[in-house]
Residue, then its C-alpha position, 0 to 999 in steps of 0.5 A: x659335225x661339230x660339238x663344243x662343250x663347255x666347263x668350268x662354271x659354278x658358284x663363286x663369291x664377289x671378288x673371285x674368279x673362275x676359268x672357263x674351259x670350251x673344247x670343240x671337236x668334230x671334223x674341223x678343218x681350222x678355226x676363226x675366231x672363237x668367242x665367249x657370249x653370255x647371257x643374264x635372265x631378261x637380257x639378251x646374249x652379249x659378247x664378252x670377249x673374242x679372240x681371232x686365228x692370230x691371236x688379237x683379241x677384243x673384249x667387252x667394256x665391262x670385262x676388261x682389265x678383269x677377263x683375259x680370253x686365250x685359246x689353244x690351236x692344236x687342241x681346239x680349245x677356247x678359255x675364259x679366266x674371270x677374276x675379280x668377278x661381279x654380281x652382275x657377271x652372273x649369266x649363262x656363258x656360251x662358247x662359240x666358233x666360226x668353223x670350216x668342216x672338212x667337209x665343207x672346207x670353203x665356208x665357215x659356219x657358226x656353232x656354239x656349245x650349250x652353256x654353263x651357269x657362273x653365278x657370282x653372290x654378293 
């Protein structure tokens, strides 16, 4: 019902930056929050950096000041611009939305997109 696909990863030198891209479609019917989580090998997933329907955000301590979430409304899309990126940033990165459907307009539903690899050398 709904699909959201990831771009944008890839492999970058310390200090560089990437943007991700997330594009969901589907039968959506409005959107929450969209989020970035990631993900590094032997760790569990953590959230990175949310933004909300009216547009305040939060971001993970380790990424602020570096990380900048935004997000299109009219075209369902949810970006990521990584600057001054780290080693440690390198993960799997995921999007992820709470949703309602049109057909199922009174509950939201959490969906998120398969990943893509941002690895960062030293």
């Amino acid at each position: 019902q709904v699909q959201l696909v990831e771009s944008g990863g890839g492999l970058v030198q310390a200090g560089g930056s990437l943007r991700l891209s997330c594009a969901a479609s589907g039968n959506i019917a409005s959107i929450s929050v969209m989020n970035w989580h990631r993900q590094a090998p032997g760790k569990p997933r953590e959230l990175v950096a949310a933004i909300f329907s009216v547009g305040s955000t939060n971001y993970a301590d380790s990424v602020k000041g570096r990380f900048t979430i935004s997000r299109d409304n009219a075209k369902n899309m949810v970006y990521l611009q990584m600057n001054s990126l780290k080693p440690e940033d390198t993960a799997v990165y995921y999007c992820n939305i709470r949703a309602r459907t049109t057909t199922d307009p009174l509950t939201y539903y959490a969906y998120w997109g398969q990943g893509t690899q941002v690895t960062v050398s030293s």
